[in-house]
VOFITI-348195 format. One record per residue: chain; residue in one letter; residue number from 0; x, y, z of N, C-alpha, C in turn. Coordinates in pm, 1 decimal. Example, Ala and Ser with C-alpha at 12.3 -4.5 7.8 and 13.67 -1.06 7.14 Angstrom:
BEGIN
> A	A	0	1319.0	-569.0	780.0	1230.0	-450.0	780.0	1320.0	-330.0	780.0
> A	S	1	1285.0	-225.0	708.0	1367.0	-106.0	714.0	1290.0	3.0	787.0
***
This chain:
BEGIN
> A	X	0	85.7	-116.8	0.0	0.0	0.0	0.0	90.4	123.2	0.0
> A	X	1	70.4	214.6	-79.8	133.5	333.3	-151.9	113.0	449.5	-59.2
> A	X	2	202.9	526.4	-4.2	145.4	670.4	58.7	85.8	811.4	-24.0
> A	X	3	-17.3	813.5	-49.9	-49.2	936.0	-107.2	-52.9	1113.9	-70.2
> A	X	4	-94.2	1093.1	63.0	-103.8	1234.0	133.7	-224.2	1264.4	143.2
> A	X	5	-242.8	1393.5	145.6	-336.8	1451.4	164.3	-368.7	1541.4	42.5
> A	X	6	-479.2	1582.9	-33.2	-489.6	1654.4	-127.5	-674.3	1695.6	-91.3
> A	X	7	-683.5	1807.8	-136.8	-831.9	1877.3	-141.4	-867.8	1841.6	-308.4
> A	X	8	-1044.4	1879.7	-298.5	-1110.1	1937.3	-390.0	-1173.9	1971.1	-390.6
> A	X	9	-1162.7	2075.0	-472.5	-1295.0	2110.4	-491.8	-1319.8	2174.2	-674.3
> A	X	10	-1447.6	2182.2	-710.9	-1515.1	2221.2	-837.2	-1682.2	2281.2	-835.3
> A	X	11	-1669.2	2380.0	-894.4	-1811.7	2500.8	-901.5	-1896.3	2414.7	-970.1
> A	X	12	-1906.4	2281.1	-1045.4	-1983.7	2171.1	-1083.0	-2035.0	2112.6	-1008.9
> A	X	13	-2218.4	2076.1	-948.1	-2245.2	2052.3	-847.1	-2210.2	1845.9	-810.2
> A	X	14	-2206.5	1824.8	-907.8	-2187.6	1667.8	-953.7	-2085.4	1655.9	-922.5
> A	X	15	-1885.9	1728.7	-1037.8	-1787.1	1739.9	-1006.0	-1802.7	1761.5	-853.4
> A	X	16	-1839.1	1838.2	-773.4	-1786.1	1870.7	-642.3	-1797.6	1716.3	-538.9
> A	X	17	-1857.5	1624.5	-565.2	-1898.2	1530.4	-514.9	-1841.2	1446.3	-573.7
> A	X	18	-1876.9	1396.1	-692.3	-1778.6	1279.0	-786.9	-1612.0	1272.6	-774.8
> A	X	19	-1602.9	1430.8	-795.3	-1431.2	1447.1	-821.6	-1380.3	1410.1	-691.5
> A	X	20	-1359.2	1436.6	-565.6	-1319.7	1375.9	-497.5	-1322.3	1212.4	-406.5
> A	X	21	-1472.0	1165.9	-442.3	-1481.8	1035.4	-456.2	-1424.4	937.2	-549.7
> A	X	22	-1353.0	960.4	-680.9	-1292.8	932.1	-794.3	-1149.0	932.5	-767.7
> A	X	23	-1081.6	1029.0	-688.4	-952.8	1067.2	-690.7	-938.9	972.7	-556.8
> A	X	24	-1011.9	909.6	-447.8	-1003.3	843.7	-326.0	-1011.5	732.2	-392.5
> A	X	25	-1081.7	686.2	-444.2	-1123.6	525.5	-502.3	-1002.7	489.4	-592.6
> A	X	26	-951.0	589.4	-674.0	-806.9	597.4	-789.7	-727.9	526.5	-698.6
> A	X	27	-680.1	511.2	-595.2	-588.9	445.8	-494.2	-618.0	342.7	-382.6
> A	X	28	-757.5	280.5	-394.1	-809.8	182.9	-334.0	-834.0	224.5	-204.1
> A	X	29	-768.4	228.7	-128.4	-797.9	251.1	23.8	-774.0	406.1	63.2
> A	X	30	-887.5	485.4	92.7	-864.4	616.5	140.9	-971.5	668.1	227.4
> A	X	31	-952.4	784.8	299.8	-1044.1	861.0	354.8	-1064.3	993.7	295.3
> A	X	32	-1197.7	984.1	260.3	-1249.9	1145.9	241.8	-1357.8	1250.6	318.4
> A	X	33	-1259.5	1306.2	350.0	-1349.9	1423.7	397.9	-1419.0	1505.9	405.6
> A	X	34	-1542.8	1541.0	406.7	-1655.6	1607.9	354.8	-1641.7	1751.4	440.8
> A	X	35	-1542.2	1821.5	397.2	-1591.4	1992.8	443.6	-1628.8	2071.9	414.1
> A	X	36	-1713.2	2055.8	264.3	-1787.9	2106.3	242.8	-1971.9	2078.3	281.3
> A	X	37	-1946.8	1963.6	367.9	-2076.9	1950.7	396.7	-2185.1	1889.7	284.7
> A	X	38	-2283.8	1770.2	285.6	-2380.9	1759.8	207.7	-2369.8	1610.6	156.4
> A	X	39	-2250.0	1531.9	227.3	-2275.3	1370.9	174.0	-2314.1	1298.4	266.2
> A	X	40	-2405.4	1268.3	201.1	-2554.3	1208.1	284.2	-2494.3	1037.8	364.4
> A	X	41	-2375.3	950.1	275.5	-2331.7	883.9	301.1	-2204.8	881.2	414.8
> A	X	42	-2194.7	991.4	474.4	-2064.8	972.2	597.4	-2122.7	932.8	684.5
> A	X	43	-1997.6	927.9	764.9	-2066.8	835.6	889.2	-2110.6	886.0	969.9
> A	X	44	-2127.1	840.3	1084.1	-2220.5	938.8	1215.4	-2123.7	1011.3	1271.5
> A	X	45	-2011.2	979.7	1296.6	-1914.3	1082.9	1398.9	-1867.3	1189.4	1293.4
> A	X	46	-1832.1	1299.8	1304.7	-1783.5	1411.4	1250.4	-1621.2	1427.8	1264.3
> A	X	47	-1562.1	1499.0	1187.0	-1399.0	1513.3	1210.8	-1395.9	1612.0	1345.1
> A	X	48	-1508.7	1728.2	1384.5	-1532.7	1808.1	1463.4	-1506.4	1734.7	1572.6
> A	X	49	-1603.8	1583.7	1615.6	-1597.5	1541.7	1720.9	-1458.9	1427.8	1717.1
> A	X	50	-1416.8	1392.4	1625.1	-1304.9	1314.7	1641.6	-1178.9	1416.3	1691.7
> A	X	51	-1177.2	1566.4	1660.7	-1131.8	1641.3	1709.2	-1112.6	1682.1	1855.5
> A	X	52	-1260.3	1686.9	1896.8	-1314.3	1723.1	2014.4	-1275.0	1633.0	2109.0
> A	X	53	-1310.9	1471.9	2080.8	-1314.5	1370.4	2205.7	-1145.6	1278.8	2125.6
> A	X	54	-1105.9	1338.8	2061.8	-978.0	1242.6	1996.4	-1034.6	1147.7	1918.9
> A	X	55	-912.2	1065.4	1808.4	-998.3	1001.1	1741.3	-993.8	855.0	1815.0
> A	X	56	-1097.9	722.7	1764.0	-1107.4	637.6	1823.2	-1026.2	487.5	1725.9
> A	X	57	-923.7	447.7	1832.7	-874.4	378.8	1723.0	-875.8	273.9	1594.3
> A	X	58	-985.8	247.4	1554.1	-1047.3	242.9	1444.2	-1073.3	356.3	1349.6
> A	X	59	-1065.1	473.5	1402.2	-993.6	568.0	1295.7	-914.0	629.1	1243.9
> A	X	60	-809.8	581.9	1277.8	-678.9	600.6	1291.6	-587.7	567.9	1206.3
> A	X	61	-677.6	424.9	1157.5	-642.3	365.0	986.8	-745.7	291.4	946.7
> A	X	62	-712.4	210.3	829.5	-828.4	168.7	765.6	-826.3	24.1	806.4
> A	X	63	-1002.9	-22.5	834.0	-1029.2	-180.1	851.7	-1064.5	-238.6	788.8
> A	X	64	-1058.8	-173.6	660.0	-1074.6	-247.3	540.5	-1036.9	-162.7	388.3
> A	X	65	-1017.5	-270.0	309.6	-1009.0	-171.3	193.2	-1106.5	-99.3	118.7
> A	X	66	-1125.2	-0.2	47.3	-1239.3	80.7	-10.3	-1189.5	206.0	72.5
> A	X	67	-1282.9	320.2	30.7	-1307.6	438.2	29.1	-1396.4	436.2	167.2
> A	X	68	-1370.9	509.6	277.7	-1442.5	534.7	397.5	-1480.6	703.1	369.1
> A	X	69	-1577.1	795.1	434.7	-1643.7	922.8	418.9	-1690.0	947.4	535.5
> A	X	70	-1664.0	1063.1	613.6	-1668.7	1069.8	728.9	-1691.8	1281.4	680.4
> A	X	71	-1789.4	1333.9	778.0	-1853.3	1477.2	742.7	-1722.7	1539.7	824.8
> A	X	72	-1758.5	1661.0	820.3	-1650.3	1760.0	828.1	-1687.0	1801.2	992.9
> A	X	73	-1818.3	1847.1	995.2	-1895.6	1911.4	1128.3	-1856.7	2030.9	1092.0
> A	X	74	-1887.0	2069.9	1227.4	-1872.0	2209.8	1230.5	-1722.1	2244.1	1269.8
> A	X	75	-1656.9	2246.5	1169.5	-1509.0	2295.4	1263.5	-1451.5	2371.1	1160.4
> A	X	76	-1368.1	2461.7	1188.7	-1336.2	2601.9	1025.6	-1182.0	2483.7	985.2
> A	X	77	-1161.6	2500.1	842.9	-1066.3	2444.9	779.3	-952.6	2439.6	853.1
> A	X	78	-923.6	2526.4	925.9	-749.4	2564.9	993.9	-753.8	2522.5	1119.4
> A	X	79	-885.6	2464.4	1176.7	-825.7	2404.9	1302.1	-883.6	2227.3	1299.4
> A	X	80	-873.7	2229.5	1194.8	-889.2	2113.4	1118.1	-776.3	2004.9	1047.3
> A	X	81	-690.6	2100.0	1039.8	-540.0	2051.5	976.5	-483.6	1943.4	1114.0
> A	X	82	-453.6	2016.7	1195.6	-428.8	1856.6	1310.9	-525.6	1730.1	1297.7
> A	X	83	-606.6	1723.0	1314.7	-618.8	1608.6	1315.1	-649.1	1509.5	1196.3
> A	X	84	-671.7	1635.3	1080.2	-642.1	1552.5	926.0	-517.0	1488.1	930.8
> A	X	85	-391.7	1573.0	967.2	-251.7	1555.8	969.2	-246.8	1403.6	1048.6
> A	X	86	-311.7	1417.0	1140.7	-312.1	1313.5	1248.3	-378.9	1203.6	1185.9
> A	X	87	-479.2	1192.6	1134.7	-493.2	1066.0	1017.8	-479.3	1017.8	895.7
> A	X	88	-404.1	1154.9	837.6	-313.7	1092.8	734.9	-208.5	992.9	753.4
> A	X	89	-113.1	1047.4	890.7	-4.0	932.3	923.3	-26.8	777.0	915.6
> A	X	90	-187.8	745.5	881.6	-191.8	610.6	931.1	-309.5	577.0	780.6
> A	X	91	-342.5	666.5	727.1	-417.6	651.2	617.6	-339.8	683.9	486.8
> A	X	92	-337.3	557.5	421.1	-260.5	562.8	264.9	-280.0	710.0	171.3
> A	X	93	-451.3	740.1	163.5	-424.2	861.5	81.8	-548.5	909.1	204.0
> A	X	94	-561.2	1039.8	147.6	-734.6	1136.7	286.3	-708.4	1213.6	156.7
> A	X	95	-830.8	1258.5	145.5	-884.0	1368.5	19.8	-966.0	1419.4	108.3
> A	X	96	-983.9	1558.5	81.4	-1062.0	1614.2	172.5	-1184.2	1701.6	90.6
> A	X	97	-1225.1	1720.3	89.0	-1385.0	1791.5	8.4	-1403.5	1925.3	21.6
> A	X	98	-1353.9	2006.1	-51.5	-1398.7	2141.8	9.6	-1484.6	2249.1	-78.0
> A	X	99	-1499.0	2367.7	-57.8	-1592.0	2424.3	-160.8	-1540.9	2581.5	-136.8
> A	X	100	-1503.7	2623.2	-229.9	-1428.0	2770.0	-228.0	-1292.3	2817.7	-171.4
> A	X	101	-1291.6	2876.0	-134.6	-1161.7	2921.3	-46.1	-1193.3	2886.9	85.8
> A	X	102	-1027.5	2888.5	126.2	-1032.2	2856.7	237.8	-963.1	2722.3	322.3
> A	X	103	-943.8	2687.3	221.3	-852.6	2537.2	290.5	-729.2	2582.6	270.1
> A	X	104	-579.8	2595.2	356.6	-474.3	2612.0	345.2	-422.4	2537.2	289.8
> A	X	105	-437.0	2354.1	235.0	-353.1	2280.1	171.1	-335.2	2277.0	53.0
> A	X	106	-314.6	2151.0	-11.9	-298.6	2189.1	-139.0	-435.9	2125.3	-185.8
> A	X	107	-462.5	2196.2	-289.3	-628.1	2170.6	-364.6	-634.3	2165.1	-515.0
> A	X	108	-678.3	2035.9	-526.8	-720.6	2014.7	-695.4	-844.9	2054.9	-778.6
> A	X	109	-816.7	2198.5	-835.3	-960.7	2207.8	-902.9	-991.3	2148.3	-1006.3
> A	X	110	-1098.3	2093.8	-1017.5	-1178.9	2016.1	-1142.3	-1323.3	2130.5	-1157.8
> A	X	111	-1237.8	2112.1	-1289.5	-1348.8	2217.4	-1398.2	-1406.3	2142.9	-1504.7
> A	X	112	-1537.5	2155.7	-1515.5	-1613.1	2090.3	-1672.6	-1544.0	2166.4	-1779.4
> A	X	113	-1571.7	2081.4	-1873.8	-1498.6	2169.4	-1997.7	-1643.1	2185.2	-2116.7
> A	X	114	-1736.3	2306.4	-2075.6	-1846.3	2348.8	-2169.8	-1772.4	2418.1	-2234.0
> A	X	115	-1885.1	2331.3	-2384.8	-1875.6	2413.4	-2530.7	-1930.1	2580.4	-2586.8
> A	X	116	-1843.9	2582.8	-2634.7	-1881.9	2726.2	-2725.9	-1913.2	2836.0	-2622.8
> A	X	117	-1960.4	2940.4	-2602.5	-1939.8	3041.6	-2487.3	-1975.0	2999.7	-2387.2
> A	X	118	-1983.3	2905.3	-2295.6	-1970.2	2862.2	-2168.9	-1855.6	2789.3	-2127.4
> A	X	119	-1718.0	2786.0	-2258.2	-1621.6	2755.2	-2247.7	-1552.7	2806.6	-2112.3
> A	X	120	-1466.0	2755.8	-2035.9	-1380.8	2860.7	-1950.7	-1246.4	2966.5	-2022.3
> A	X	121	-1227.8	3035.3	-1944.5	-1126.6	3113.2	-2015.6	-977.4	3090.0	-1980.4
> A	X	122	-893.5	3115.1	-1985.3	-782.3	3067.9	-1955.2	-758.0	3101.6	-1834.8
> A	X	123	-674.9	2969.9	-1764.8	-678.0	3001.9	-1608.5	-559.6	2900.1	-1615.6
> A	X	124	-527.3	2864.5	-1426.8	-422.6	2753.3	-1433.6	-426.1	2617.2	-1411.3
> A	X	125	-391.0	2542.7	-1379.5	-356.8	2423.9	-1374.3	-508.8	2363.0	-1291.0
> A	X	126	-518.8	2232.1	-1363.2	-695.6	2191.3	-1332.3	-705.8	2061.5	-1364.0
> A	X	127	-806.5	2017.8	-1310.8	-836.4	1831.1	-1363.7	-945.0	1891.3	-1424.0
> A	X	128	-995.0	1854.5	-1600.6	-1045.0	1896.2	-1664.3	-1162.3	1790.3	-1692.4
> A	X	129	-1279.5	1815.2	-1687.8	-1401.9	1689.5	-1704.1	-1490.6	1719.6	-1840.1
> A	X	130	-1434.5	1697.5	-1976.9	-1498.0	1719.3	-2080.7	-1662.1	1659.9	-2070.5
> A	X	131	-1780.1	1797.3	-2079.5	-1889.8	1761.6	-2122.2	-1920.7	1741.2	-2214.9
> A	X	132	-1906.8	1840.6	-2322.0	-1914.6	1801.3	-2504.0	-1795.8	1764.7	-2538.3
> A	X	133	-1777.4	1703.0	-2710.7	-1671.3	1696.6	-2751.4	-1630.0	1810.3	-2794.0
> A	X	134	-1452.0	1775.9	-2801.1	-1415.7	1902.2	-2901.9	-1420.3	2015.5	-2852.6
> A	X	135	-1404.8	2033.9	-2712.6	-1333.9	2128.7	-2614.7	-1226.3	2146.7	-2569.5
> A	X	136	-1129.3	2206.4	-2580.5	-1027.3	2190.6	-2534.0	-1025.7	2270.6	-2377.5
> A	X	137	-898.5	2239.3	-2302.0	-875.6	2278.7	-2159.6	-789.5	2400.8	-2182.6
> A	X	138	-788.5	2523.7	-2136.6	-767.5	2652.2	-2114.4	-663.5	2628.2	-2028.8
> A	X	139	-594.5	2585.7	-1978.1	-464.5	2545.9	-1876.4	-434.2	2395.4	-1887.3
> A	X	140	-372.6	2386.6	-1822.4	-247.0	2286.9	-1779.2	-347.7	2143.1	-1703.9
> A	X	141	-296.8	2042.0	-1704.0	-396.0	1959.1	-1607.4	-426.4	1862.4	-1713.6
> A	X	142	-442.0	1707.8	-1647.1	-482.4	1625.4	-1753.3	-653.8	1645.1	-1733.4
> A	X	143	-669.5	1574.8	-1873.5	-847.5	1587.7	-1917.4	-875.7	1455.7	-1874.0
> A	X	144	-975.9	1428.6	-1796.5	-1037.8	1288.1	-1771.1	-1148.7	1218.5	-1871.7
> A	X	145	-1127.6	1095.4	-1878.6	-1239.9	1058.4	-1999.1	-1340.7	1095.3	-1948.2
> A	X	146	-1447.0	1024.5	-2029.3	-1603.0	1068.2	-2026.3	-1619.5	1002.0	-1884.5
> A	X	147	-1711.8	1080.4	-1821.5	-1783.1	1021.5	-1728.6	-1939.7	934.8	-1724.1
> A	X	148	-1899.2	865.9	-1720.2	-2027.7	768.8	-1729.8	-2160.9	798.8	-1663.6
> A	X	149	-2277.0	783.2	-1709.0	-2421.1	795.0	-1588.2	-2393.4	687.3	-1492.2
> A	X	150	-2341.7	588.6	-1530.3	-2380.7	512.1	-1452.0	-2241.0	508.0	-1303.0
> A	X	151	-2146.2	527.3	-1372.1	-2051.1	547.4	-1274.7	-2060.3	688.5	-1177.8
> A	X	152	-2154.9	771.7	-1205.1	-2179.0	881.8	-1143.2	-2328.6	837.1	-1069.9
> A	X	153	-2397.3	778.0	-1139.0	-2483.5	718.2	-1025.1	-2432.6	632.3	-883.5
> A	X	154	-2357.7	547.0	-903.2	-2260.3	449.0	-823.6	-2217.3	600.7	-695.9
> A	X	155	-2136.2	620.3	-751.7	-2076.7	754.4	-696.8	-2205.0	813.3	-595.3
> A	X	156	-2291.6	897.6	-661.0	-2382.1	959.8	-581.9	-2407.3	857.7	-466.4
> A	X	157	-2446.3	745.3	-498.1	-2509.3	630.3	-437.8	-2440.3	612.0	-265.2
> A	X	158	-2309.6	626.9	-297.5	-2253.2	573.8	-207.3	-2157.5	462.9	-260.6
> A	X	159	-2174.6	423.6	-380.1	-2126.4	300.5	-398.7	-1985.4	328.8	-518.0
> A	X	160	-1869.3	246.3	-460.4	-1761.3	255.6	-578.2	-1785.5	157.8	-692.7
> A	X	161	-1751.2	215.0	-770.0	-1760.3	91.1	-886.1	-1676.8	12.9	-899.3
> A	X	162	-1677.9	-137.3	-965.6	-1591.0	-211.4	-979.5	-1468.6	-169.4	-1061.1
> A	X	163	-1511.3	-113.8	-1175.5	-1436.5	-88.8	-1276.4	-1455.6	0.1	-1347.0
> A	X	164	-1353.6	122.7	-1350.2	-1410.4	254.2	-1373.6	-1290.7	298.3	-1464.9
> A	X	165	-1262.9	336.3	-1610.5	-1206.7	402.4	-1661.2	-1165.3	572.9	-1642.1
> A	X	166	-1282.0	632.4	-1585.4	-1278.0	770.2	-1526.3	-1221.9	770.9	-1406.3
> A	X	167	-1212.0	644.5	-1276.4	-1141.9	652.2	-1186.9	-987.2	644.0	-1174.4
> A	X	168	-976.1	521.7	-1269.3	-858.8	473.5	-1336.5	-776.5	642.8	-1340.8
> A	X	169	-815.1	709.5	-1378.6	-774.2	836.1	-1486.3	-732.7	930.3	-1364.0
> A	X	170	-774.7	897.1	-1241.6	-744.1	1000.5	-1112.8	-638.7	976.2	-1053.8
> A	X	171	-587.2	838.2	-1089.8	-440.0	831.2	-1016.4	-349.3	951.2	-1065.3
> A	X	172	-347.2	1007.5	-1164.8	-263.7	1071.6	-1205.4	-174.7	1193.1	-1118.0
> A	X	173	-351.8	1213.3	-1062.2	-314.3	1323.0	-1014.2	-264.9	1385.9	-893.3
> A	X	174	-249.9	1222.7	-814.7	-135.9	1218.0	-728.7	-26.6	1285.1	-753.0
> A	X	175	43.2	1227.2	-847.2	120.4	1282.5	-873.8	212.6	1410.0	-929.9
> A	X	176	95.5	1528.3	-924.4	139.1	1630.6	-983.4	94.1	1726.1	-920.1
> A	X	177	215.4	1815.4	-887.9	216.2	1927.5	-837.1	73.3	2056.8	-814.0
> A	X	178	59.7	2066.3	-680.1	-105.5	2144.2	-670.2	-61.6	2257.3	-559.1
> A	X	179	-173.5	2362.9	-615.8	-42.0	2452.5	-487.0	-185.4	2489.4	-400.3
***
């Protein structure tokens, strides 16, 4: 099992904001993601707030199985949040964390749709790019992910990883490349 770190996301796509970081956790088999932006219906009952609050319990500390675990953010602001992310990264292969706008001090992967013809984006920097039509190109830097499937985005919403996902496949990448 591979160390990944810690990496954010977030995307102004209401689907992307949810998919993209469930995709980039599942890309590496065993991870934790963190919901601080609030709104996945699938985390678990304890909050990072209260794993904060009462410490965490050691079953969270690492993983008891393989797959993707999701655990909510609570109420706690991004920056006093970094300890104890920090604190379960040491023992968790990759943690992606979920966020929505500014405001997270780490490093963060934006994923942008790539709409056609004037809803194109304009040039900006470095991005995980999610082609909706064909025959768009990406305005910056960042690999383009294949098509996303309904059905693998249903899975996703669901709660559920898919067995076999070409669009997930496509998120390892981005381990590996520089996010500021």
């Amino acid at each position: 099992m591979g160390r990944f770190g810690v990496l954010a996301v977030s995307s102004p796509d209401p689907v992307l904001s949810v998919a993209g970081p469930l995709g980039l956790a599942a890309s590496v088999g065993t991870s934790l993601v963190i919901d601080m932006a609030g709104g996945l219906r699938f985390a678990s009952g304890r909050t990072l707030a209260d794993v904060a609050g009462e410490g965490p319990r050691l079953d969270e500390l690492s993983p008891g199985r393989q797959g993707v675990a999701v655990i909510a953010g609570g109420p706690i602001p991004a920056v006093d949040a970094i300890a104890i992310i920090e604190q379960l990264a040491a023992r968790w292969p990759a943690v992606v964390v979920r966020v929505s706008g500014e405001g997270w001090p780490g490093s963060t992967v934006p994923v942008e749709p790539l709409y056609p013809g004037w809803l194109a984006p304009s040039d900006r920097g470095a991005a995980v790019w999610q082609p909706v039509a064909s025959g768009t190109r990406p305005p910056g830097p960042g690999p383009v992910l294949p098509r996303l499937r309904a059905r693998t985005t249903r899975q996703l919403l669901a709660g559920r990883m898919p067995s076999r996902s070409r669009w997930i496949d496509a998120w390892r990448q981005v381990w590996s490349l520089p996010w500021a």
